[in-house]
Structures are given as structure tokens and as C-alpha cells.
C-alpha positions as CSV (number, residue, x, y, z in Angstrom):
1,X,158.4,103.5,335.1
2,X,156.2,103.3,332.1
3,X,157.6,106.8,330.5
4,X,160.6,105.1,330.3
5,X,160.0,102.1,329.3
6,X,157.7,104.3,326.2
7,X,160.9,106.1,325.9
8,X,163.3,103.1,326.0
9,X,161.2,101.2,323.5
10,X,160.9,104.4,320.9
11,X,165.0,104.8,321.2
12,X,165.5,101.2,320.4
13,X,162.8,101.3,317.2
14,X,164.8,104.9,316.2
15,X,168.2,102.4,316.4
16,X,166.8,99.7,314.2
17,X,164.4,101.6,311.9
18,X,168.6,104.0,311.2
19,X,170.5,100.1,311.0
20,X,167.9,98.6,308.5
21,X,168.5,102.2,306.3
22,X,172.3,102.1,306.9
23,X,172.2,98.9,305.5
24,X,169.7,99.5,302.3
25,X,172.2,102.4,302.1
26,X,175.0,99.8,302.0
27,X,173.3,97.6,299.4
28,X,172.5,100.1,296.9
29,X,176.1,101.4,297.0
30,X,177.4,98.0,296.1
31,X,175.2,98.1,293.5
32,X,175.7,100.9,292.0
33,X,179.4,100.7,292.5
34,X,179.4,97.4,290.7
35,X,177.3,98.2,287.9
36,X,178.0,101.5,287.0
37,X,181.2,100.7,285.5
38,X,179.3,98.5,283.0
39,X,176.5,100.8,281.8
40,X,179.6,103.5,281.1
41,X,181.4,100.9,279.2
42,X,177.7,99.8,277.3
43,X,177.2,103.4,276.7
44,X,180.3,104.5,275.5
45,X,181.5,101.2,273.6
46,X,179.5,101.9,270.5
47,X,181.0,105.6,270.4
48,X,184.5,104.0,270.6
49,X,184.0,101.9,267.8
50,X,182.6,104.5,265.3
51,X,185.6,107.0,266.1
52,X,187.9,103.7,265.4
53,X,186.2,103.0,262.0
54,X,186.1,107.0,261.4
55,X,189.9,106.9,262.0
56,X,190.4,104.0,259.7
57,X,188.1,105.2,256.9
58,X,190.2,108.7,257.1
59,X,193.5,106.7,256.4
60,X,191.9,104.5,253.5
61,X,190.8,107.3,251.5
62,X,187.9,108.7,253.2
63,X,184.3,107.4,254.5
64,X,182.4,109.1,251.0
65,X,185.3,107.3,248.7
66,X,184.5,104.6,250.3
67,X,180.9,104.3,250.7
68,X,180.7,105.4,246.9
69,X,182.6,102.3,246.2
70,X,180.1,99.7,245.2
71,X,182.5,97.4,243.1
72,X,186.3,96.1,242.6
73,X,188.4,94.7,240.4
74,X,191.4,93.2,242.0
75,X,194.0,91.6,239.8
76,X,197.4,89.8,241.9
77,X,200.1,87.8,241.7
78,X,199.5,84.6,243.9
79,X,202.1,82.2,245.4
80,X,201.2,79.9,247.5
81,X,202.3,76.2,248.7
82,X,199.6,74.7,246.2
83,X,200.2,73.4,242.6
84,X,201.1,75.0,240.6
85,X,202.5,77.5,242.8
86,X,202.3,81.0,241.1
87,X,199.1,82.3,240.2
88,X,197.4,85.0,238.4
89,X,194.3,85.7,240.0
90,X,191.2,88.4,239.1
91,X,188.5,89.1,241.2
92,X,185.4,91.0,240.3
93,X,183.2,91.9,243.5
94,X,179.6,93.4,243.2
95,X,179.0,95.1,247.1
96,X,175.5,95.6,246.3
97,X,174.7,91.9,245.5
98,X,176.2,88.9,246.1
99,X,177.9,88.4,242.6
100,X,181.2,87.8,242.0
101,X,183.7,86.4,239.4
102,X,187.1,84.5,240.6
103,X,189.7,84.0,237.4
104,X,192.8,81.9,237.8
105,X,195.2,81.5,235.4
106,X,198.5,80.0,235.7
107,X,200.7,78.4,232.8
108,X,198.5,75.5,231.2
109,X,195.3,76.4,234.0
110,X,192.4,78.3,233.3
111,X,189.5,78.0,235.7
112,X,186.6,80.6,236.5
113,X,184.0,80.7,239.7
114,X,181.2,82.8,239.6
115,X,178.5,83.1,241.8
116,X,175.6,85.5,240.7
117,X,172.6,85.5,243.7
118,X,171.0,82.2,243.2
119,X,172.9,81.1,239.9
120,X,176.2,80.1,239.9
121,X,178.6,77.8,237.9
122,X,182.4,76.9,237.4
123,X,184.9,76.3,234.7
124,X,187.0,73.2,235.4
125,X,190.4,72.5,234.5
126,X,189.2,70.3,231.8
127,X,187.5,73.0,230.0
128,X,183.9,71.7,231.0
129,X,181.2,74.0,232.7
130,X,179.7,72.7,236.3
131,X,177.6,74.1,239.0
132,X,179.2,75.0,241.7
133,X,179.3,72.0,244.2
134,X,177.5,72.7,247.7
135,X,180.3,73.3,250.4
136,X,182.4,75.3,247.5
137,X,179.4,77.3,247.2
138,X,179.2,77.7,251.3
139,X,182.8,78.7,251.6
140,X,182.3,81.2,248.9
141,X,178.9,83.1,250.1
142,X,180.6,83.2,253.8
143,X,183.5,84.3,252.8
144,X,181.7,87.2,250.3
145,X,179.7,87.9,253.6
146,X,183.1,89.2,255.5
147,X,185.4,90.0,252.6
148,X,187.7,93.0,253.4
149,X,187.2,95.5,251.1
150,X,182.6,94.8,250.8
151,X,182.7,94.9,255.1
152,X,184.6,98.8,254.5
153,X,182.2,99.6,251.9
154,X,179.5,98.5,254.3
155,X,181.4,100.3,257.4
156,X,181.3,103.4,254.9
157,X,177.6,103.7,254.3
158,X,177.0,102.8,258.1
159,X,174.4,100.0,257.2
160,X,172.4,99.7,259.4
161,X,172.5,95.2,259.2
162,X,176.2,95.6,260.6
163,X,177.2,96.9,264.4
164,X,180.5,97.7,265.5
165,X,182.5,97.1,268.5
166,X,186.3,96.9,269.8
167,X,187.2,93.8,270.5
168,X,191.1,92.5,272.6
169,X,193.9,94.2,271.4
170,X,192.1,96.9,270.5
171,X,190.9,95.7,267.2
172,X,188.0,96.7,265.2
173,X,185.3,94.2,265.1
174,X,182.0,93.9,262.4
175,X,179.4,92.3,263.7
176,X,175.9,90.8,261.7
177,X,173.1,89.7,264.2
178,X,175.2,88.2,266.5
179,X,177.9,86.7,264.2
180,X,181.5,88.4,264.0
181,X,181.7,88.8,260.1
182,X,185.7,90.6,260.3
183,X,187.3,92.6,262.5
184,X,190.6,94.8,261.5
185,X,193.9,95.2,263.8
186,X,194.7,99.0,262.7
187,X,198.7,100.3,263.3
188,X,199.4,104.1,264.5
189,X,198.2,105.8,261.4
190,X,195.1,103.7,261.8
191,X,195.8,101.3,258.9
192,X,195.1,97.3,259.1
193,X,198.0,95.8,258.9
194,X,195.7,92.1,260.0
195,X,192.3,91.3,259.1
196,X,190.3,88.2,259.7
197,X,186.7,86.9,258.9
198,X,184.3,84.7,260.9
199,X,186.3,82.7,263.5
200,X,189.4,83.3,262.2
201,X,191.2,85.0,265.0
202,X,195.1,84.7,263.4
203,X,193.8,86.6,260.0
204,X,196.2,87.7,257.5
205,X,198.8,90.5,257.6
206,X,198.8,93.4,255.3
207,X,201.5,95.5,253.4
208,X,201.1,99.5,253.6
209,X,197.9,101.0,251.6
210,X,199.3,102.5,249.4
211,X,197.4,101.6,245.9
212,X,194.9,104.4,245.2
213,X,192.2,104.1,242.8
214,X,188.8,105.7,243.0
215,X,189.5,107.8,245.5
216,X,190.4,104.6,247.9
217,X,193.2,102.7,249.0
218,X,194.4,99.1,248.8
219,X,197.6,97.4,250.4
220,X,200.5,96.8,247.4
221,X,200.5,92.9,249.1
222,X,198.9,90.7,251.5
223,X,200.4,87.3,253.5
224,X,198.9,84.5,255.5
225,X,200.6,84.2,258.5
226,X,203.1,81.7,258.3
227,X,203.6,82.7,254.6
228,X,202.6,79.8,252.8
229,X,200.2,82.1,250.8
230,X,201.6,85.9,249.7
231,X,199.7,87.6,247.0
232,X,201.4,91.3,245.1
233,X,198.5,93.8,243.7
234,X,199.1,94.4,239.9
235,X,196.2,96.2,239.7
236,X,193.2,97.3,241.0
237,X,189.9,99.4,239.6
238,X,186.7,100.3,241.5
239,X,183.2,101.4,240.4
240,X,184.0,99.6,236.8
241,X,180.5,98.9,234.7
242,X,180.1,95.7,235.2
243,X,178.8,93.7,232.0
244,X,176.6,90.8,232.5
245,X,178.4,88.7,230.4
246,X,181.4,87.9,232.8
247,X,178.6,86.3,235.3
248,X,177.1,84.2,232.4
249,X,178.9,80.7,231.8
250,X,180.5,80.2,228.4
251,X,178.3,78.7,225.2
């Protein structure tokens, strides 16, 4: 009886020796099955994003017009739900530094913004010249840290501070560290037609781009979304020497 029991025993250790396998076999599967998936869509995210930016670059002039682009100068017509309600508004943008000029004029109003790196300072409606009070000066640097047409530029020269990724709906998204600075909805002929900064995730919508200067281009006009702000492009120049005396304040 002892062969057999010798033989009984080995069977039954061959059984549970295959079931413990059959079950690491199991496990792993699952594994695998469950996290392959993610490592593709890891892996071929970043990929997805560049051919979206390469697409939109393509229909906004080009990635070298673009990444050559290292200042603009927008001038619009503004209406908005503010007083007074039409507005002439030019806005000189250094990409290479924060430095920028805002000009408003409207009949009787003439005020000026300008932050230059660490200096800044404001011409009030009374004709007197201020520093630029602390939350103003917040809203500004945050919202030079997204703007539209600097976050292309940056897109452009693939900079290496800035990641990209698709976010829902498709859209583009621009990320800094781990802050969303703008993302981009783009339409079939992979154009924006919204764009939003920071949090923002209702943006504003965009006319067609088709303003060229420079070798770019720049929507003819551009809308909140319920309307209460519309602005109409008069004109816009890039790559314009940029003197040092519109960033100094008057006197």
C-alpha cells in the first residue's frame, strides 16, 4: 500500500502545485488586462496632443510663423455691458518677458496699464499716475501667463516649461507644472473657435482666422459667451520694435 499512497500523495501535490499556477496565471491576466489599457493611453496621449497642436499651428499660419512671433500689437473695437460701452482698446504683448501695455480710449477716457517685469504703473481716469494696485496686478500677470496668442507662441517653439494634453471634448489643453494655463476647442479645419485660461472652462468664442500679419493668423472678432463683451480686430502687427518708452510712465 505504501507505493500508492507515494503515488497518491505526488498526484495530489502535481494538482495543487497546477491550481496555485492556474491561479497566478489568472491574477496576472487581470492585471495586465486592466492596466494595459492605461499605459497605451499614457504612452500615446502626449503623441496625440502634439499632432493636435501640429494641426492647429498648420491652420494659424504655420509652427515657424509662429514660433518667430515674439510680440503683438492688437488694436479692437470693444463693446461691452460696462460704461461707457464702446471702447478702443491697444494691446502691446512682449512673449519673451512679461511686459505689456493696455490702452483704452473711449470719448472723454484715456487710461493706460503697463506692467514691465517687476515695474509697473497705471494712468487713471483723472490724468494721475499710480502703481498698479495688488489684485489688479495678480489678475494681469495670470492672465499674461495664459493669454491666447503668448501660450501659441510658446506651443510653437515647444518650450519645454509647458506640456500638452487633450482634454473632454477633444480640446487642446496647455499645461505649466501642474496648473492648466489654456486649452483651445479647434473646429474641422483645426481652428479655435473657444479658448479659455486657468479655470475657466466656458472660455470665449472665436470668429474665423482670417487676419494675417507676419506670417500668422488672428480671428476678425472674438465674444464672451453670453455676449455681454464682443470685441472686432482693426488691426493687428507682430514682431514690431518695441520702444521703451511706451513701458515708461509719463513725466
Amino acid at each position: 500500500m505504501q507505493p500508492s499512497n507515494r503515488y497518491t500523495r505526488a498526484l495530489i501535490d502535481a494538482f495543487f502545485h497546477w491550481l496555485r499556477a492556474f491561479r497566478l496565471s489568472i491574477l496576472m491576466g487581470a492585471v495586465l488586462a486592466y492596466s494595459t489599457p492605461s499605459l497605451l493611453l499614457a504612452s500615446t496621449a502626449p503623441v496625440e496632443a502634439e499632432a493636435l497642436a501640429e494641426r492647429m499651428l498648420n491652420a494659424l499660419g504655420g509652427r515657424a510663423s509662429w514660433a518667430a512671433t515674439t510680440n503683438t500689437i492688437n488694436d479692437s473695437q470693444q463693446n461691452w455691458d460696462g460704461e461707457p460701452s464702446l471702447l478702443r482698446v491697444v494691446i502691446t504683448m512682449d512673449f519673451e518677458q512679461p511686459r505689456f501695455r493696455v490702452d483704452t480710449r473711449a470719448e472723454g477716457l484715456h487710461v493706460v496699464r503697463v506692467i514691465d517685469g517687476d515695474r509697473h504703473w497705471r494712468l487713471t481716469r483723472d490724468g494721475s499716475v499710480s502703481s498698479v494696485p495688488d489684485q489688479v496686478l495678480s489678475d494681469d500677470l495670470r492672465w499674461y501667463r495664459g493669454h491666447i496668442y503668448r501660450t501659441l507662441h510658446r506651443i510653437a517653439r515647444r518650450d519645454p516649461a509647458i506640456r500638452l494634453s487633450v482634454g473632454k471634448e477633444g480640446r487642446l489643453e496647455v499645461y505649466e507644472g501642474a496648473t492648466r494655463i489654456a486649452w483651445y476647442a479647434l473646429d474641422r479645419s483645426a481652428q479655435p473657435y473657444r479658448y479659455g485660461a486657468h479655470d475657466d472652462e466656458v472660455g470665449s468664442v472665436f470668429g474665423p482666422w482670417e487676419a494675417q500679419s507676419g506670417g500668422i493668423r488672428h480671428p476678425v472678432w472674438a465674444s464672451r459667451d453670453d455676449g455681454r463683451w464682443r470685441a472686432m480686430l482693426k488691426s493687428f502687427d507682430v514682431n514690431v520694435p518695441l520702444d521703451p518708452k511706451l513701458f515708461t510712465p509719463p513725466g
